[in-house]
ROSE-441891 format. One record per atom (N, C-alpha, C): x, y, z. Coordinates in steps of 0.1 Angstrom, whole numbers, plus 5000, padded with zeros to 4 digits. Example, Ala and Ser with C-alpha at 12.3 -4.5 7.8 and 13.67 -1.06 7.14 Angstrom:
BEGIN
513249435078
512349555078
513249675078
512849785071
513749895071
512950005079
# end
This chain:
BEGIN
879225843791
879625903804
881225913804
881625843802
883325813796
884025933788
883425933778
883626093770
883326223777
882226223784
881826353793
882926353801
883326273809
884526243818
885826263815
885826253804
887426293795
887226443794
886026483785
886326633783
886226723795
885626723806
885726743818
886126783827
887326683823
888826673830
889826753819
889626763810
890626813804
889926933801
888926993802
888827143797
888627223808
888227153820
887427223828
888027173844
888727083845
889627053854
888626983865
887426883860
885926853867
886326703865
885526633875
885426493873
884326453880
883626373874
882226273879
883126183887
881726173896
882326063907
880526033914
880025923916
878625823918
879325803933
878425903941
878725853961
877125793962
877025633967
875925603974
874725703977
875025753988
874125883990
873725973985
874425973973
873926133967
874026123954
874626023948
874425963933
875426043928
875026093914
876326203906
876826303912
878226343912
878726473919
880026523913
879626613913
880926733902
882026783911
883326703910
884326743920
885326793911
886326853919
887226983911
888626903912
889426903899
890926823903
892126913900
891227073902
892327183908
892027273910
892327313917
891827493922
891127583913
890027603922
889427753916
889627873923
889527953918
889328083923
887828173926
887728243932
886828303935
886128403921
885128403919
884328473902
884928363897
885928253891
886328173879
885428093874
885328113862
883728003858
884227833857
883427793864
883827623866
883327593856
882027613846
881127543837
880227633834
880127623820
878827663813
878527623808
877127613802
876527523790
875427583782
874727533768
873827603760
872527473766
871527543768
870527383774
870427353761
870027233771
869327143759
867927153748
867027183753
865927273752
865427393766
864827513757
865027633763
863127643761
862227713769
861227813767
861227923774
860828063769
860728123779
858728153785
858728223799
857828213807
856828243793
855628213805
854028243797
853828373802
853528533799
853028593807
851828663800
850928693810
850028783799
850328923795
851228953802
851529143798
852329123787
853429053788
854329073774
854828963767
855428943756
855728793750
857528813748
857728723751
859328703750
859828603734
861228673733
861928613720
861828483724
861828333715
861628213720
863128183721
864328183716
865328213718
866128283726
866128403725
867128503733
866528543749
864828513749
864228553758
863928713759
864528813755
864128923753
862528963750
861929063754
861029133749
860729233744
862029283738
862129403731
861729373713
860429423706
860429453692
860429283695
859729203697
858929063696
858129093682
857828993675
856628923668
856628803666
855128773666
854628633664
855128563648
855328463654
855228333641
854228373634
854328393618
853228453610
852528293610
853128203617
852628053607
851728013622
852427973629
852027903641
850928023649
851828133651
850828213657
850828233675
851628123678
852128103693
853728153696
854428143685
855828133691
856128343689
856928363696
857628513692
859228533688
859428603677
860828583678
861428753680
862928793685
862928913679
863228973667
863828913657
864628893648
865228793639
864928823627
865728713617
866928583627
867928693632
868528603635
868528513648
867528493655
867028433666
865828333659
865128383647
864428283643
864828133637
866528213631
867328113623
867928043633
868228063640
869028013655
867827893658
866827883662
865727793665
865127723651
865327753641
864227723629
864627573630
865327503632
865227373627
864427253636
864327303649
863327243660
861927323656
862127493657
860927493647
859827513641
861027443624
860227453616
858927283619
859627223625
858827073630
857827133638
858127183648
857027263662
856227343652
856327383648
855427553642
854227503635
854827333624
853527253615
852727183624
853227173638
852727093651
851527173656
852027303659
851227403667
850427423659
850627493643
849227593635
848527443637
848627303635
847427213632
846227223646
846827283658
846227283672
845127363672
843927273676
842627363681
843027523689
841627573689
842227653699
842227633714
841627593718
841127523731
842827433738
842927393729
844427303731
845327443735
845427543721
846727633723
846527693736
845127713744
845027733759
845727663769
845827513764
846827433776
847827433772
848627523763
850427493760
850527573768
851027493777
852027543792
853227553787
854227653793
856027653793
856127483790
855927423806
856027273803
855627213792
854727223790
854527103773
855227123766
855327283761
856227313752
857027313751
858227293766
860027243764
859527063763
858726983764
858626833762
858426833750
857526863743
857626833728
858826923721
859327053725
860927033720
862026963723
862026903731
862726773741
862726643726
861726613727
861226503719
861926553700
861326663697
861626703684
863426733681
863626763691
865126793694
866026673693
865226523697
866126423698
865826363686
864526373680
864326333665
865326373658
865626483655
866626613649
868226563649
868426513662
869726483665
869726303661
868826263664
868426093660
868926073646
868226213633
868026153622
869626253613
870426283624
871526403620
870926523612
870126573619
870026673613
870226813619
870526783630
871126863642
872226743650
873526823651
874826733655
874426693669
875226603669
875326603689
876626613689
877326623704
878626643708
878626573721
879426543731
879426513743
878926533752
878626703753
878026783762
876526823759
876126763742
874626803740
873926663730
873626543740
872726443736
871626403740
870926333736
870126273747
869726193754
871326133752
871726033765
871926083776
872326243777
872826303787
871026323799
870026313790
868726333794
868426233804
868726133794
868225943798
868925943810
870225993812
870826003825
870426033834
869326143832
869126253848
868326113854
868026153869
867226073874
865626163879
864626073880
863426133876
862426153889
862826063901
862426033912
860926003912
860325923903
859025863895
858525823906
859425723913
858725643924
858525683933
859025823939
858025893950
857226033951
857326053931
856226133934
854626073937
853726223945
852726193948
851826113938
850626093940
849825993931
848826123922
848626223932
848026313922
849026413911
850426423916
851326473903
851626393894
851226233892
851426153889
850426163874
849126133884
847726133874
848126313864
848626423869
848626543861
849726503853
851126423855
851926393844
851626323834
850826233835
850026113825
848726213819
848526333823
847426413818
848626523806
849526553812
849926603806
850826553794
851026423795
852026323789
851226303774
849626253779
848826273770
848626383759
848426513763
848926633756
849926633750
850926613748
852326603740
851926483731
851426393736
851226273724
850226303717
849326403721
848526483711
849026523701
850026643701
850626733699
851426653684
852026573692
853526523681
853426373671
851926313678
851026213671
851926133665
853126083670
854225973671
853425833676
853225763664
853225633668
854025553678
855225533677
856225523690
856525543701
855525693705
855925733718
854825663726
855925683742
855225603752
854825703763
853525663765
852925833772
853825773788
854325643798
854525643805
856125673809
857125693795
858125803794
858425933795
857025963788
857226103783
856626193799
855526083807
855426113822
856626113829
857526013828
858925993837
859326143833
859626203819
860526263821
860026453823
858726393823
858326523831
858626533844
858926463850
859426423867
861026443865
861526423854
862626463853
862626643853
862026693847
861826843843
861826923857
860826863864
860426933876
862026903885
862626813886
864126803892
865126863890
865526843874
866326913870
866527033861
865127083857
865227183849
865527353858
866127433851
866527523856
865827683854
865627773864
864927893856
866127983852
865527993839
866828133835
866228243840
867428343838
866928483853
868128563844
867428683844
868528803836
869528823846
870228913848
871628973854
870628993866
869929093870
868929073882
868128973888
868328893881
867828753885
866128773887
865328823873
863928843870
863628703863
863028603869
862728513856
862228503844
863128493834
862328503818
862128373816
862828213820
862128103815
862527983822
862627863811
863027763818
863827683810
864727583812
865827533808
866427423812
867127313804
867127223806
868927193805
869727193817
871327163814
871627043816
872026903811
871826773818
873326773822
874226853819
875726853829
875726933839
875327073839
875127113852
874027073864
873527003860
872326943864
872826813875
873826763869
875226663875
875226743890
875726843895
875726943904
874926943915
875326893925
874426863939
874327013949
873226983956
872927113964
873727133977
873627243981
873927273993
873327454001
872727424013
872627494017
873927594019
875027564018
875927694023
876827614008
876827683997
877327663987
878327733982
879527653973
880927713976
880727793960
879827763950
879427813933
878527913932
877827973924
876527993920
876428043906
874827963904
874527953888
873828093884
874728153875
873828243869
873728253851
873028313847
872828283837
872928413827
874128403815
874228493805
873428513792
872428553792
871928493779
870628323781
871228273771
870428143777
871728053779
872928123782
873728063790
874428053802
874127893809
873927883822
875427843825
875827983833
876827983838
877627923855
878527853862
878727793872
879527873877
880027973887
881028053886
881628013907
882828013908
883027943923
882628103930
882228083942
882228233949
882828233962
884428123959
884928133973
886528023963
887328033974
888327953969
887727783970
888027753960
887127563959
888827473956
889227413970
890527383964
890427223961
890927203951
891327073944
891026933952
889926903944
889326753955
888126793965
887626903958
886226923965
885226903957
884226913962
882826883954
881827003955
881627063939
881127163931
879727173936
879227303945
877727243950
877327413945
875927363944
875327523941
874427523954
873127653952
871827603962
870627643950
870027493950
868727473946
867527533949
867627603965
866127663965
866827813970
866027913980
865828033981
866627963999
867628024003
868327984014
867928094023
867628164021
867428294035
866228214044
865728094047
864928064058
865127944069
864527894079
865027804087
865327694082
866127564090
866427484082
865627394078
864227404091
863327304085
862327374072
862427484070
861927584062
862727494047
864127524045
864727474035
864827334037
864327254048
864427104041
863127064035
861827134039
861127084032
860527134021
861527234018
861427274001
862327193996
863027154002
864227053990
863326903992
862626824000
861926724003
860426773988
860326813991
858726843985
859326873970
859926923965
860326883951
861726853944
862326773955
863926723950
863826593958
863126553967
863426423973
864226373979
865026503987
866126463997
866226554007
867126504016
867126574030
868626654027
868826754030
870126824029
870926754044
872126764034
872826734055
874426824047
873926954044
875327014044
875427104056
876627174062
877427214072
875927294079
875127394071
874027434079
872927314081
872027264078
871427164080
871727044091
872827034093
873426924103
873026984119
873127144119
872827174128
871427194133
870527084124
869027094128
868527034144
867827174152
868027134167
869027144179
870027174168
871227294180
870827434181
871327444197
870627594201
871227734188
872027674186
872327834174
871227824158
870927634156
869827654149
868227704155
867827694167
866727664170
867027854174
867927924178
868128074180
867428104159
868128074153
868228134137
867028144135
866227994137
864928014133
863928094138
864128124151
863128214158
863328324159
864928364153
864628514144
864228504133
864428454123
864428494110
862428424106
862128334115
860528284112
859628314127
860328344135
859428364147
859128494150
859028494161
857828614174
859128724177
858728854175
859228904186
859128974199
860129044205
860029074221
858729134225
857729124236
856429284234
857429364241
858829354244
859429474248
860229554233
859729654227
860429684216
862029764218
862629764229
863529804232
864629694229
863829584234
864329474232
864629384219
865629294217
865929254204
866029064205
865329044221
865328894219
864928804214
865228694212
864228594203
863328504210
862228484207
861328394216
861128254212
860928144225
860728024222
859228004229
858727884223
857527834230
857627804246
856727894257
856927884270
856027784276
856527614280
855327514284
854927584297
855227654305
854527654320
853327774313
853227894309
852727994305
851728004293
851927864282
851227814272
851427934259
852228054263
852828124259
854228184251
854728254246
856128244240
857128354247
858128304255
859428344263
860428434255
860728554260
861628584249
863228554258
864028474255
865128424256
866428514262
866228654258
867028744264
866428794278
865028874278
864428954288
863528904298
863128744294
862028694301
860528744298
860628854294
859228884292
858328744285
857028694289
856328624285
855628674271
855228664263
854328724253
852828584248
851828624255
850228544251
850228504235
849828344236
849828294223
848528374217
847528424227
846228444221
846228614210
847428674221
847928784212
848828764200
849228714199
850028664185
849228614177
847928524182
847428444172
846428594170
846328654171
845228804166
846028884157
847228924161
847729024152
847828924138
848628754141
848728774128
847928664122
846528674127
845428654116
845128794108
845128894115
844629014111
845629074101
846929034102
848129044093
847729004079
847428834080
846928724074
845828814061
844828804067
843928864060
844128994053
845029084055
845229214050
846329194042
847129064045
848329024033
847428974020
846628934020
845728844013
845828944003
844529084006
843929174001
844829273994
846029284001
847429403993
847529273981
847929183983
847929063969
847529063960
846429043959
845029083951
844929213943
845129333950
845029443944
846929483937
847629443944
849029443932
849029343924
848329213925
848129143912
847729173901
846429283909
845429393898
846429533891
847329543897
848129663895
847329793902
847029733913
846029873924
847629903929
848529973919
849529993931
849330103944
848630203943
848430273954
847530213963
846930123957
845730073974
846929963976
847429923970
848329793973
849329843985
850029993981
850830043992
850230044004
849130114005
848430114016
848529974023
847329904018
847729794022
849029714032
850029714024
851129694026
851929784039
851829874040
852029914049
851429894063
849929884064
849629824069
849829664074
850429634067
850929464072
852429494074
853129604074
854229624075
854229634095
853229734096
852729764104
852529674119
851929564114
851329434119
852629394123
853729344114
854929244114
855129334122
855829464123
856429554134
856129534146
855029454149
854529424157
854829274166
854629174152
854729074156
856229034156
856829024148
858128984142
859129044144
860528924146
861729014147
862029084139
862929164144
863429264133
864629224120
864629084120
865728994115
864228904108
863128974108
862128824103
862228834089
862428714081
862428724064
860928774062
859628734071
858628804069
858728944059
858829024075
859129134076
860029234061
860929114059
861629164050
861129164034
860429024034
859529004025
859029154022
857929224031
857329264027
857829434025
859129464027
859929574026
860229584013
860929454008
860929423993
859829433985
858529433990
857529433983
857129593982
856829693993
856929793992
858229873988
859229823987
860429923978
859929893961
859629773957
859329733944
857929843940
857029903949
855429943943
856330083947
857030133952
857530293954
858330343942
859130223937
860130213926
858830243911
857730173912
856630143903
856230333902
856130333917
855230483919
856130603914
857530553915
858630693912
858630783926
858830703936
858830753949
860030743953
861130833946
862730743950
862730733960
862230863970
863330883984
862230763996
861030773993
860530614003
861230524001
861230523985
862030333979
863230323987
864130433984
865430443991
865330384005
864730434014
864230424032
864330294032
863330234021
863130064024
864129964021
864830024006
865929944006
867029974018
867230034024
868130064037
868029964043
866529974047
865829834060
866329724056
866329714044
866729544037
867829514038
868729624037
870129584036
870629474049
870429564063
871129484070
870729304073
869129314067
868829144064
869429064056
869529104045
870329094036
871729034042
872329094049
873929074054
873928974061
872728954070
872428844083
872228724072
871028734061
870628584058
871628564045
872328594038
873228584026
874528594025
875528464023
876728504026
877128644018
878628654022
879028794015
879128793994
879328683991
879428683977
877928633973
877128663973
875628603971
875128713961
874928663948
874128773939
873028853945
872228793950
870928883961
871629013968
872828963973
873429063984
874029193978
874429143962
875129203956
874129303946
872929263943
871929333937
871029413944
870829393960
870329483967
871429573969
872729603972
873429723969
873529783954
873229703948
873329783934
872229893934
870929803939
869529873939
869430023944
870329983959
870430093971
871430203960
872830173955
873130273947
872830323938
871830303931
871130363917
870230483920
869430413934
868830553942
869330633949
870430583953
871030703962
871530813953
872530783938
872730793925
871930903922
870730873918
869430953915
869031043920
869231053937
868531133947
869731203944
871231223943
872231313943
872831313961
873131143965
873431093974
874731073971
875631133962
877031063955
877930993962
878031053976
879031003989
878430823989
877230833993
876930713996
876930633984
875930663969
876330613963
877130563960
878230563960
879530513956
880030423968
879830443979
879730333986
878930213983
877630233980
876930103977
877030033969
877130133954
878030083942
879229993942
879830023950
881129963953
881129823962
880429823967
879829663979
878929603964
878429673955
877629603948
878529533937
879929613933
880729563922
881329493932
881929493942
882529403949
882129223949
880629213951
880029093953
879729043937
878929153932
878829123920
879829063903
881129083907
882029103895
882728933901
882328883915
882328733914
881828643910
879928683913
879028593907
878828613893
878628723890
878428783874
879728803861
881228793869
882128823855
881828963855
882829033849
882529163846
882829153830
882329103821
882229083809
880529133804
879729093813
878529113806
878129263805
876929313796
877029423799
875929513810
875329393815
875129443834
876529533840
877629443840
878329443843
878829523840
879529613831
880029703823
878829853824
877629833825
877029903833
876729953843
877229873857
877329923870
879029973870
879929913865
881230003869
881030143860
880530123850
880530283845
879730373857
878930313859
878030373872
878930463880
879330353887
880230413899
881430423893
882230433881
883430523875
882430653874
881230723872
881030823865
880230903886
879930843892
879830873905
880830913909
882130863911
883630863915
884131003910
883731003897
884631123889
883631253894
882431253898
881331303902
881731393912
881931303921
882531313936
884031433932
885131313929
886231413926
886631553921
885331563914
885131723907
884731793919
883431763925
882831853934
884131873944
885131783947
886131853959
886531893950
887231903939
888431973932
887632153935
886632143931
886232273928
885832363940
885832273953
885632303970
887332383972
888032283965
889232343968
890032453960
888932493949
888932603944
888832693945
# end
């Protein structure tokens, strides 16, 4: 830790510091700037997802011109030089895997397979055969903390199920199946999903320094990832003697919404600047737009609370009363017809799915504020099957709708905020919307060239965008004034 600490501080201007409360925490000992990358790292061990439509490079994550391991028959690579990049973990994994029933290659989950490269990885570096450095050991692993002692008793009995699997697998006399459980409890804590420039998940990943990095619901950083590398970039001025926070879960919902997603698989209670306000009237207003009822006056834009005299729900601006018995109808009936659009877009029914979906669109219009993440949910879901259908000018409509949610639940530098205007300007772009496009484009490079760098070539691909919109625009007046 000493060494991590030194290089830290001298390359990266970071220093560890152990607070009672919150254990490890990554503080800053000088100014950042807004987009400046605080940290990045190569994980430690990498897989990407399982899917059944396509197979991904095991390295680069890509799916472009994939093939299988002629040997193993499980792994994909794209190319020579992605195979050589991984061959030395492996060429160990590959004599692991071909020995595997087939019945077994059925349970290699993502999971198993970053633990037995975990394991093979530290053989590798144990026996120098693969270096270690300060920032890549696996002491840095032994470090994380695992929170063993309060997970449930049935994630427990599936870690010792699955612990067993790996000691299948790697048939090490030495190993101890009641570690290789801890540090699957580590995995679920600290591992990270990699996500392209659009933030689509291709896998999963293991950083044990950014991992150092405590949460926050209103966060001054955010992690994105280049490659299979996991980038920390500040998205606000972070001045000197603060503490480096990212956000661990999906922040657009109430607070008790996000504390017991951080309780249920991180084991703590958030108490940053939003969370503190759990049960102040400006929280208990937030929640009953963004997860509650709205007005039955549609003119109206109030938010409703539970009414004790009426057994019913009050809307806070208009007084109007609204019957629990009518809320609980529309959104059973929502309920059930959410179920069934699910099912059939799982199937790829995209046109019964739309239907569907609109239909429940329909419902929430009903039930829900116009600020409900519901609601929004399922705008995003129909812009995504319109985009599928080649329906620009619907998709367009819906990305509209989203925008202004978007602005309410995400601060202004938030990659989400910055990729739904990218979205909105590619279509507008397409449709031969140029005016606007270039507006969108522009809110979209704005937000985006913070969290993303304008180095990657996402990046270098939306400013050409809107440079070749811009010059678009400029011609059509030049020639008006011709």
């Amino acid at each position: 830790m000493e060494d991590l600490q030194k290089l830290l501080l001298h390359d990266h201007g970071l220093s560890v510091s152990t607070l009672p409360e919150k254990g490890r925490c990554l503080f800053t000992t000088r100014e950042y700037s807004p987009g400046e990358i605080i940290l990045s790292e190569e994980p430690y061990v990498s897989v990407p997802n399982k899917t059944p439509v396509k197979s991904r490079c095991d390295w680069c994550f890509t799916s472009s011109n994939v093939k299988r391991c002629s040997s193993c028959q499980v792994v994909w690579y794209c190319g020579s030089k992605c195979q050589t990049s991984d061959w030395k973990v492996h060429r160990l994994e590959c004599q692991l895997l071909a020995k595997l029933e087939k019945n077994r290659i059925k349970s290699l989950t993502p999971s198993i397979r970053l633990m037995v490269k975990l394991y093979l990885r530290r053989k590798l570096q144990n026996e120098k055969v693969i270096p270690t450095s300060v920032t890549d050991n696996y002491n840095l692993v032994k470090d994380l903390v695992s929170h063993i002692s309060e997970v449930e008793e049935m994630q427990l009995v599936l870690y010792a199920q699955m612990a067993s699997l790996v000691n299948i697998i790697l048939q090490w006399s030495t190993l101890n199946i009641k570690e290789i459980a801890q540090n699957f409890s580590k995995l679920a804590c600290n591992a990270h999903t990699i996500c392209d420039s659009e933030l689509i998940p291709l896998g999963t990943g293991l950083y044990p320094v950014i991992s150092i990095i405590n949460h926050s619901c209103s966060p001054n950083s955010v992690l994105v990832f280049e490659g299979r590398i996991a980038t920390v970039r500040a998205m606000q001025t972070i001045p000197k003697g603060s503490e480096v926070l990212i956000s661990y879960i999906e922040t657009a919902g109430s607070t008790m919404t996000r504390q017991k997603a951080l309780k249920d698989q991180y084991f703590f209670i958030c108490s940053c600047p939003r969370c503190i306000k759990l049960g102040e009237h400006d929280d208990i207003e937030e929640s009953a737009i963004l997860e509650g009822y709205r007005c039955k006056n549609h003119t109206c834009n109030g938010f409703l609370l539970r009414d004790l005299e009426s057994k019913g729900f009050k809307c806070q601006q208009c007084g109007i009363v609204r019957e629990k018995e009518e809320i609980v109808k529309i959104a059973s009936e929502e309920k059930t017809i959410s179920n069934k659009a699910s099912v059939a877009l799982s199937s790829c029914h995209n046109k019964e799915a739309l239907d569907m979906y609109l239909m429940v669109e329909k419902l929430q219009m009903k039930l829900c504020h116009p600020f409900s993440i519901n609601l929004m949910r399922t705008r995003e879901t129909l812009l995504k099957i319109l985009m599928e259908l080649q329906d620009w000018k619907k998709a367009l409509t819906y990305c509209r709708l989203t925008i202004p949610v978007y602005e309410r639940v995400y601060p202004k530098f938030h990659p989400l905020r910055g990729l739904q205007y990218y979205t909105c300007g590619k279509l507008e772009w397409l449709l031969g919307y140029t005016d606007e496009a270039i507006k969108s484009l522009t809110q979209a490079v704005d937000v985006l060239r913070i969290t993303h760098g304008t180095n990657t070539s996402f990046m270098k691909d939306l400013i050409a965008k809107l440079e070749e919109a811009q010059a678009e625009a400029s011609y059509k007046l030049s020639s008006m004034d011709d």
